[in-house]
C-alpha positions as CSV (number, residue, x, y, z in Angstrom):
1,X,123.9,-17.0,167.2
2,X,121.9,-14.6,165.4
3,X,121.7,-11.2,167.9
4,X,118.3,-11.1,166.7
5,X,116.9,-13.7,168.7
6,X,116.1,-13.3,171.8
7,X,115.2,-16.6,173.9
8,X,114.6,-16.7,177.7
9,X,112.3,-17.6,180.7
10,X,109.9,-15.5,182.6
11,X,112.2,-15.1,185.8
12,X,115.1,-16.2,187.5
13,X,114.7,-16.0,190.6
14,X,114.3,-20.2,191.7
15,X,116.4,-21.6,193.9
16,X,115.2,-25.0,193.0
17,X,117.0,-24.9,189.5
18,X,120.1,-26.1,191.1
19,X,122.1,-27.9,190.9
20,X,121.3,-28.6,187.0
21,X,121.2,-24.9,186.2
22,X,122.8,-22.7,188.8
23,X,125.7,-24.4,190.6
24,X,124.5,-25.8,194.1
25,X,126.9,-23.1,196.1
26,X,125.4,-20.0,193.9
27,X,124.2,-17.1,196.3
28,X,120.6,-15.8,195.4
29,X,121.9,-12.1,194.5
30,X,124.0,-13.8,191.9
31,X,121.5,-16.1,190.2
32,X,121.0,-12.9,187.7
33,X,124.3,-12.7,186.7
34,X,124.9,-16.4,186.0
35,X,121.7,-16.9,183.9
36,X,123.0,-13.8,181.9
37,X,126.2,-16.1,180.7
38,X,123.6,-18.6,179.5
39,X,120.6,-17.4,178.3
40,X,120.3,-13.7,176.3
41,X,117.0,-12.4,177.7
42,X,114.5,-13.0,180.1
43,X,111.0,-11.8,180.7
44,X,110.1,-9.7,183.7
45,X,106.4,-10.5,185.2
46,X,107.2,-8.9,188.8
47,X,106.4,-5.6,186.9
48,X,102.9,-7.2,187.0
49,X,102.3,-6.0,190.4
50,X,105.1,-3.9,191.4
51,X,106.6,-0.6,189.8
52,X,110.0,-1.8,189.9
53,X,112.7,0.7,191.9
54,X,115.1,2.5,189.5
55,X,117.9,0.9,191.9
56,X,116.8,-2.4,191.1
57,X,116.8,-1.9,187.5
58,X,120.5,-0.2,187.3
59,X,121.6,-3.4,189.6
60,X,119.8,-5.6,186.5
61,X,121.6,-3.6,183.6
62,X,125.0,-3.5,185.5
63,X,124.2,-7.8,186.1
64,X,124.2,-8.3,182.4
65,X,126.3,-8.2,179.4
66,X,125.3,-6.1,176.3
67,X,123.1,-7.8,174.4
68,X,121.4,-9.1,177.1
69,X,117.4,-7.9,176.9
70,X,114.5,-7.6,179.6
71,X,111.2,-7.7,178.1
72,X,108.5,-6.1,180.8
73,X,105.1,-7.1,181.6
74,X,102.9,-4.2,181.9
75,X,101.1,-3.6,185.3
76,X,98.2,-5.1,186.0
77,X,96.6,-1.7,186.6
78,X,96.5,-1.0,182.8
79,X,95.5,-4.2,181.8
80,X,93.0,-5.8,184.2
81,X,92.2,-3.1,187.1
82,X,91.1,-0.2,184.2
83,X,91.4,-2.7,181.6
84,X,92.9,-0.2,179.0
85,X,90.5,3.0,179.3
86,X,91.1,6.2,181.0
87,X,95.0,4.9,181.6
88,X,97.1,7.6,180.2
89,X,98.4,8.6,183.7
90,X,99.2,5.3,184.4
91,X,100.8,4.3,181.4
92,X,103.1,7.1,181.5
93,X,104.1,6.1,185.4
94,X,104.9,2.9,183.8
95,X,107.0,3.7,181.3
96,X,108.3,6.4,182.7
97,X,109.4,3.7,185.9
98,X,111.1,1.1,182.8
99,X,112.9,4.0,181.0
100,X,116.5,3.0,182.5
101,X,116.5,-0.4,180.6
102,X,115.1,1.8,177.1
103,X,118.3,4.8,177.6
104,X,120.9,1.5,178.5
105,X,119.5,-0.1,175.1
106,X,118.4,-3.7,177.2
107,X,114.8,-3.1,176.7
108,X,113.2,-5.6,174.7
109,X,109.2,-5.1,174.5
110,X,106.6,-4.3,176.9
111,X,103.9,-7.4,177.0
112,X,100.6,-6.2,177.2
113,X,98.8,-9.5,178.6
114,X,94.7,-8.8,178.7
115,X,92.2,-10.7,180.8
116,X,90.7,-13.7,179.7
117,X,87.4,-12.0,180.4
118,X,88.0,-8.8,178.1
119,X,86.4,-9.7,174.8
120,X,87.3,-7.7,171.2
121,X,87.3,-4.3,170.9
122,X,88.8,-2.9,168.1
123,X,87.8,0.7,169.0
124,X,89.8,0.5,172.7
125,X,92.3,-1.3,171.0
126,X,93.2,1.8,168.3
127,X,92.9,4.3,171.4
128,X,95.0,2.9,173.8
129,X,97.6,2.1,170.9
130,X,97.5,5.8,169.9
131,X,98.9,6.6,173.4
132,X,101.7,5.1,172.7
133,X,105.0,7.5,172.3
134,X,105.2,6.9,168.8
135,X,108.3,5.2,167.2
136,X,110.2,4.5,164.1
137,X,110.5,0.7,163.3
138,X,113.9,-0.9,163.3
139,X,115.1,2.4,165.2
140,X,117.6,0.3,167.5
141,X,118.4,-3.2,168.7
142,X,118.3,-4.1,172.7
143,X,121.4,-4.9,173.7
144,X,122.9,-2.1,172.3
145,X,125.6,0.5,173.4
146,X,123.0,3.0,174.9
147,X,124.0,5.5,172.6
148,X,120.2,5.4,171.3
149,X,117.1,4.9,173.4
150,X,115.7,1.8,171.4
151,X,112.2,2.2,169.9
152,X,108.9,1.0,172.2
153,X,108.5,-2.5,170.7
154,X,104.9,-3.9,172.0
155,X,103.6,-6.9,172.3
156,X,100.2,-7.7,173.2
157,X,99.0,-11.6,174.4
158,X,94.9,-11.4,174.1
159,X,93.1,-14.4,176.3
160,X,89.7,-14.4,174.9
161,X,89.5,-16.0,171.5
162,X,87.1,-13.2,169.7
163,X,91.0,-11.3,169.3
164,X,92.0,-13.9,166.5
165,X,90.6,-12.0,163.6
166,X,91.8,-9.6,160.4
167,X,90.3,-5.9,162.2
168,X,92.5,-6.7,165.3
169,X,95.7,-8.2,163.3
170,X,95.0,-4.5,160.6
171,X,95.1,-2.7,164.0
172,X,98.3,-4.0,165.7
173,X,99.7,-3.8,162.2
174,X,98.9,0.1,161.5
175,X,101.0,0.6,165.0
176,X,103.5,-2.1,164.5
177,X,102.5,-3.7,167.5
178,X,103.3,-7.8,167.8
179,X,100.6,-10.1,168.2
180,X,102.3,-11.9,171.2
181,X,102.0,-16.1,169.7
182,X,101.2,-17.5,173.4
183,X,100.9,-21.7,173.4
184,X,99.4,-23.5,176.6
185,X,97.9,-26.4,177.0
186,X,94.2,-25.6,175.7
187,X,95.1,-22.9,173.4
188,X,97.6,-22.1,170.5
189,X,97.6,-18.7,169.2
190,X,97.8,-17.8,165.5
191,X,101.1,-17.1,164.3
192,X,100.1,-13.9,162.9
193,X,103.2,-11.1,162.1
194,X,101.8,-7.6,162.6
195,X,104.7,-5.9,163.2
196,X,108.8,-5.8,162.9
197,X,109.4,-8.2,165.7
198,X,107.7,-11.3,166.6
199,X,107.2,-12.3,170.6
200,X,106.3,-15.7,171.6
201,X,105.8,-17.4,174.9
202,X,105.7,-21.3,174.9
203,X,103.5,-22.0,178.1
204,X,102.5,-25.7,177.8
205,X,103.6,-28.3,180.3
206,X,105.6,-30.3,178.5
207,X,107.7,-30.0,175.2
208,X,109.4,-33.5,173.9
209,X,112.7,-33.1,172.2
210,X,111.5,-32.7,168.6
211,X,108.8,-30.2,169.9
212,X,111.7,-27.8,170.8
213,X,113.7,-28.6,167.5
214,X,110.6,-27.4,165.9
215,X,110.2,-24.4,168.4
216,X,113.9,-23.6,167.6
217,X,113.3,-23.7,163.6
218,X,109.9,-22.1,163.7
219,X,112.5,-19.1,166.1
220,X,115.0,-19.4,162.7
221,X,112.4,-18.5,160.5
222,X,110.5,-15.9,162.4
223,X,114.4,-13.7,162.6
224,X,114.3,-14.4,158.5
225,X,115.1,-10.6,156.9
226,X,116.9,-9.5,160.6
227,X,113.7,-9.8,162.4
228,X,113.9,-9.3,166.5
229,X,112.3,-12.1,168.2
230,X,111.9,-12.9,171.6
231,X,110.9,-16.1,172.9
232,X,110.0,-17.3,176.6
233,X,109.6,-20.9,178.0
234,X,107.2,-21.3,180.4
235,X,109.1,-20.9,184.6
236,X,108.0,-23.4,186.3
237,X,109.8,-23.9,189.7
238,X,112.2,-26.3,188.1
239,X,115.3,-26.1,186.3
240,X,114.0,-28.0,182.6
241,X,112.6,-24.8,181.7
242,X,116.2,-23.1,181.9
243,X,117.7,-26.3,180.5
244,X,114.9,-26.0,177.0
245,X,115.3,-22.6,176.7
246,X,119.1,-22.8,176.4
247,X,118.7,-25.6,174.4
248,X,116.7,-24.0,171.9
249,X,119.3,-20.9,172.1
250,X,121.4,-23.0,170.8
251,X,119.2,-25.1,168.1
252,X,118.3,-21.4,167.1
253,X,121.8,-20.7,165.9
């Protein structure tokens, strides 16, 4: 498989994937681990409410190969408490809290998820992005040796539909951040490329077997000229999830 393509699930932590996805005697503490030999990334939404412990993180990056990514979602104090103004402190606790994954090369993005209440704003869009530690594009792949600390990839999932238009997409562009493609049941997202990497997250219920051949080609196409792309099924408390996004892993190849 491409090392391009990142595909996933947001979490691992459910006991009730086994005994189709983590074998029935598998202890909790090595659920991690397991899903690692399986699946190449997963997405990390307990950063949501939590600055994760620099302990936990080095037990994650010593739990998975190289190779392996953790995309982050930001904390919910950026996005929904100050809602993107007056954050600089905050954003650099943040980053400053995911920096062992960046230095270990297993950080894939940060997802920027907005409230589904916060409308368009190009204006706090272009000053929150210029607060970003500005990075080269293409500077280094996750999953790599360490040697380099990768480039901030960013990904942002808007909620409110008055984002889906050419000043926002001109924006994220100018900063090469990704428009993060988001499917649930009552909305698709435009699959709009603004930057060197493409994120999607597949959130609807259900996905039939030629639904995730299509996901899987649509994943081909988007790592077309050695584009990164990461790409997480939605985690429901059951193991298909797993079981689709390992099958698209593969389909992907």
């Amino acid at each position: 498989m491409s090392n391009t393509v990142f595909i996933g699930t947001s979490g691992w932590a459910y006991a009730a994937w086994k005994p189709l996805f983590f074998p029935e005697k598998l202890p909790q503490k090595k659920f991690l681990q397991h899903y690692a030999t399986r699946l190449n990334a997963v997405e990390v939404n307990y950063s949501f409410r939590h600055f994760i412990a620099e302990n936990t993180l080095r037990n994650w990056i010593a739990e998975t190969p190289p190779g392996f990514a953790f995309c982050v979602k930001a904390h919910q104090a950026i996005t929904h408490i100050r809602r993107l103004k007056n954050v600089e402190e905050l954003l650099r606790r943040f980053l400053d809290s995911i920096q062992p994954l960046a230095v270990e090369g297993k950080l894939g993005a940060v997802l920027f998820q907005l409230p589904p209440n916060l409308k368009a704003d190009v204006v706090l869009l272009e000053e929150f992005l210029a607060q970003l530690p500005k990075t080269k594009k293409r500077e280094a792949a996750p999953g790599g040796d360490g040697s380099l600390t990768p480039a901030l990839r960013t990904a942002f999932e808007f909620r409110h539909d008055s984002w889906f238009a050419d000043p926002v997409f001109e924006v994220l562009g100018r900063h090469n951040a990704a428009l993060c493609v988001a499917e649930s049941d009552d909305r698709i997202v435009p699959d709009t490329r603004t930057a060197d990497f493409s994120y999607y997250r597949f959130r609807r219920s259900e996905y039939s077997a030629s639904e995730r051949r299509e996901i899987a080609r649509r994943l081909r196409q988007a790592a077309q000229g050695e584009r990164y792309v990461f790409a997480f099924l939605k985690h429901e408390e059951k193991p298909e999830s797993a079981l689709w996004a390992e099958e698209t892993m593969k389909l992907a190849a």
